[in-house]
Structures are given as structure tokens and as C-alpha cells.
N, C-alpha and C positions, 0 to 999 in steps of 0.2 A: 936501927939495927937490922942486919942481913944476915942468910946465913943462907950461903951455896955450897951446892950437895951436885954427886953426879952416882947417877944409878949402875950400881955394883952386881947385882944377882936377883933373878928372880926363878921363883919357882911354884909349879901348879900341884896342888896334892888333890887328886882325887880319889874319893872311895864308895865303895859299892858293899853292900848288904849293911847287915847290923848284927851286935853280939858276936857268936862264935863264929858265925859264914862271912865276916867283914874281910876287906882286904882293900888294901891301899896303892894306888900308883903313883912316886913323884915325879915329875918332868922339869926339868932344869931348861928356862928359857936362855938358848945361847944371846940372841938382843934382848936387852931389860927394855928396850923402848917399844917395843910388840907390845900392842894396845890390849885391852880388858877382850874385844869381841876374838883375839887370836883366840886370845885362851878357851874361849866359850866354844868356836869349835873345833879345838883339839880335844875337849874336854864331850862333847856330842859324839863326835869322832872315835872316841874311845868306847861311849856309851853302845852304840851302834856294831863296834865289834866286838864287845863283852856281852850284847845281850839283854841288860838293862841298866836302867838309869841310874846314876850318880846318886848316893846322898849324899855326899858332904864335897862340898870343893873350897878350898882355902888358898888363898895365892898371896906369896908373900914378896918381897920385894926388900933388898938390904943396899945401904947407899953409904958414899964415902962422904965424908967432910971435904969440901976445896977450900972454902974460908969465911972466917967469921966478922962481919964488919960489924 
């Protein structure tokens, strides 16, 4: 059994502070095939112009069905 998939959307959530000062940025990767270290410095990248560091980053990734053998 097989089962082929082709990568549909990915996207980076990062967010900063905690409790009531938290806030979130998503970023929608136009290529799903941009590897884990893009994201890591887009995600610096942002750290660096906000001021401080990330706590939370969650990257997620959604895929189509091509077919199931």
C-alpha cells in the first residue's frame, strides 16, 4: 500500500510575549517546499525586528491526496 500526497500550503505562526501582552504573526509560505531552516530565519528575522524573541512558533503544512495504491 502507497499513498501519494503533493504539498498544498504551509504556514509559520509566530508569537511573542505571554498572557495579555501576546500577539501573533502568520506567514503563509508561497513554496510548501522551502525547508524547516527558511522558516527558522524568517522567524529570527522577525525576532530581530520586534525586539525579542519568539515563544511559540508552530508550522504547519496541509497536503492534497494524488492517489492511493
Amino acid at each position: 500500500m502507497a499513498v501519494l500526497s503533493e504539498s498544498v500550503r504551509s504556514s509559520l505562526r509566530v508569537g511573542y510575549g505571554e498572557n495579555d501582552d501576546a500577539w501573533n504573526y502568520t506567514v503563509s509560505r508561497l513554496n510548501p517546499e522551502a525547508d524547516a531552516d527558511s522558516l527558522m530565519l524568517l522567524a529570527e528575522a522577525m525576532g530581530v525586528f520586534q525586539g525579542v524573541e519568539p515563544a511559540e512558533l508552530v508550522s504547519t503544512e496541509e497536503y492534497q491526496l494524488v492517489s492511493y495504491l
